[in-house]
C-alpha positions, 0 to 999 in steps of 0.5 A: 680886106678879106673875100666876101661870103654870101649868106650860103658859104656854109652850106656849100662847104658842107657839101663839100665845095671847093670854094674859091675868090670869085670877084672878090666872093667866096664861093662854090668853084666845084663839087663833083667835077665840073665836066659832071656838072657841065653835062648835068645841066646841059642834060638834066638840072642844075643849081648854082649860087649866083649871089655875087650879081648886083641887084637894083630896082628902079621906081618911078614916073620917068624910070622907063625913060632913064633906062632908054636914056642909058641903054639901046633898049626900047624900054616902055616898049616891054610887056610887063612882067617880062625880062630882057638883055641889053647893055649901058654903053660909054660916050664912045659906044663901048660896054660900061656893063651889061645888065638883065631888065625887068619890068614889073610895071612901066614904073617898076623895075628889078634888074641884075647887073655885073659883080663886085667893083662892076657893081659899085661902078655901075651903080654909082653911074646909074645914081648920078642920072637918077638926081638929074633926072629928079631935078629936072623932071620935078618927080622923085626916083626910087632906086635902091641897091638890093646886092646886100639884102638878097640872096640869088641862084641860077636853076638850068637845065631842060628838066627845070620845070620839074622843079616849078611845078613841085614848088607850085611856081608857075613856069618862068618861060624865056624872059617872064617875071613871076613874083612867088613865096616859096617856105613863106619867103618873098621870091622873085622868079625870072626865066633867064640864066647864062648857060644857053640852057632854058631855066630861071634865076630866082631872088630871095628878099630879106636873105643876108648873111647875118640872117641867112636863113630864107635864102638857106630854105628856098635852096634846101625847098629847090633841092627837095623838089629836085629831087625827082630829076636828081638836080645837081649842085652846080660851082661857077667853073661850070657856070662859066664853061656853060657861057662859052660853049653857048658863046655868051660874053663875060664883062672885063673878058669878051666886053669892056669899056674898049670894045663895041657892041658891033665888035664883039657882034653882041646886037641882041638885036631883039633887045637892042636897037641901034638906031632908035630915037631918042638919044642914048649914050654912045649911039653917036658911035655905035651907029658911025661903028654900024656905018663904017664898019670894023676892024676887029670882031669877036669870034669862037675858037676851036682847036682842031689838036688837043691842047686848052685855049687859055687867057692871053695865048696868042692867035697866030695866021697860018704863016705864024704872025700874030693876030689876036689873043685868047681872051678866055677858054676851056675843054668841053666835054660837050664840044669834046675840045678845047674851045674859047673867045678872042679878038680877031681882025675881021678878015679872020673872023669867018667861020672855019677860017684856020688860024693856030694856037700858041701853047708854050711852045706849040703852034696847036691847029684851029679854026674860027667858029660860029656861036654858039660852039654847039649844035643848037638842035641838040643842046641849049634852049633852041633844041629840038 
């Protein structure tokens, strides 16, 4: 089976990408560079295709009721119009996915969840609760997957609301839902994205890849109206660059269905509440988690020598005995070295506690450090 292409394959190799298989997507690793396009979202604007995420909305009297069944979120508790992180969990509190939630209405979601196979998985999963739900309650459940029918891009960076305000869209802010038509096509704005920066995501509706073309004008409109800040094209290599250096975790690397919200220290403690009743998968163990403590913690790396913290290179202790693995990694231009996310056991996982690298046959120095990797007075949405 071959890669799947987005409804804007051909617009990014006309402008030249280089393209690559992204969870079975054929899209956009990089156009200019990445550490060009790492600094230009983290100092101006940037777009990037981010058709891959699943999307799903969620109608009906107990909609609300189903997602706080599913995740640690106090749902019915959102403002409508407004947006938030969480997580479906496990029986055994670990990550089934997470997932961005938006709440239209107390019975009208749209949501985005991980791609590819994560998308089917977490669907299928949903879809099961959606029929008991239905059955026992008696009301019926509108849940559709829009994956296919939709088309999607991430716009970071500080200079973002340029962009809003040249399409005549009204500011995102962090978390808010707006609905808009950009070129006369159906869009729905959120101000969310995963790069630490402030910026929105945007879907466009009735854009596929037999009829690419809203998707096509709602991107070539964002470009025009960019052009005053010099908006740059953006491929996932920076996208996920732009994660780590803020510390943000990536299902199936930093979060999976073995680990726990408590071990990788993901609380979203805004979004996710532990304790909160009623019942919701995997609370039994989160809280047991939350009680007793960990053995293991999610921790930022930085090395202190050159060098790139890889996939599966091992962490050693200063006395040269294993302790963890790399689960992902970089060289930031922004950090101005290499940095990336691993496991550790929880006596290591202080910030500025050094640990060393394996590097093929160098032990490279390194530190254990907070997240996000940059000073927040100075880079991502926090800044001053």
């Amino acid at each position: 089976m071959g890669l799947i292409k987005t409804p804007m394959w051909k617009v990014h190799e006309d402008a030249g990408a280089k393209m690559t298989d992204f969870a079975g997507y054929y899209l956009p690793v990089s156009y200019t560079g990445i550490d060009l396009e790492i600094m230009a979202t983290r100092e101006n604007v940037s777009i990037v295709e981010v058709t891959d995420m699943g999307r799903y909305s969620l109608k009906g009297k107990y909609a609300s009721k189903l997602l706080e069944l599913l995740t640690p979120r106090l749902i019915a508790k959102m403002n409508d119009m407004k947006c938030g992180y969480t997580y479906y969990l496990n029986e055994n509190g670990g990550y089934r996915d997470d997932t961005i939630i938006g709440k239209k209405s107390e019975t009208d979601f749209f949501n985005v969840c991980n791609a590819g196979d994560q998308t089917i998985k977490v669907l299928a999963w949903i879809g099961q609760f959606v029929k008991i739900f239905e059955e026992f309650t008696g009301e019926p459940l509108e849940f559709k997957d829009w994956t296919e029918e939709t088309t999607m891009f991430a716009v970071q960076g500080p200079n973002y609301k340029v962009i809003l305000d040249n399409l005549g869209v009204p500011d995102t802010g962090r978390w808010e839902m707006v609905e808009a038509e950009v070129e006369g096509c159906k869009c729905l704005f959120t101000g969310t994205g995963y790069t630490g920066e402030n910026g929105f995501e945007v879907v466009i509706f009735d854009s596929d890849l037999q009829d690419p073309s809203k998707g096509i004008k709602v991107w070539n409109a964002i470009l025009e109206a960019g052009k005053d800040v010099s908006i740059v094209l953006c491929g996932l290599g920076a996208r996920d660059a732009l994660r780590i250096e803020a510390g943000l975790p990536l299902y199936g690397e930093d979060i999976h269905e073995e680990v726990n919200p408590i071990e990788t220290g993901y609380d979203f403690s805004i979004f996710c509440k532990h304790d909160k009743e009623p019942f919701y998968f995997g609370k039994e163990a989160i809280l047991k988690a939350k009680n007793e403590g960990v053995k293991i913690k999610h921790v930022g790396i930085k090395l202190l020598e050159k060098g790139i913290p890889r996939a599966g290179y091992e962490i050693l202790n200063m006395a040269g005995e294993k302790i963890g693995s790399i689960v992902n990694g970089i060289r930031s231009p922004v950090i101005g070295a290499g940095i990336g996310m691993a496991f550790v056991p929880i006596e290591y996982a202080e910030h500025g506690k050094e640990v060393l690298v394996q590097i093929r046959k160098n032990q490279v120095k390194a530190m254990v450090h907070k997240l996000p990797f940059y000073d927040s007075k100075v880079w991502g949405w926090k800044r001053e």
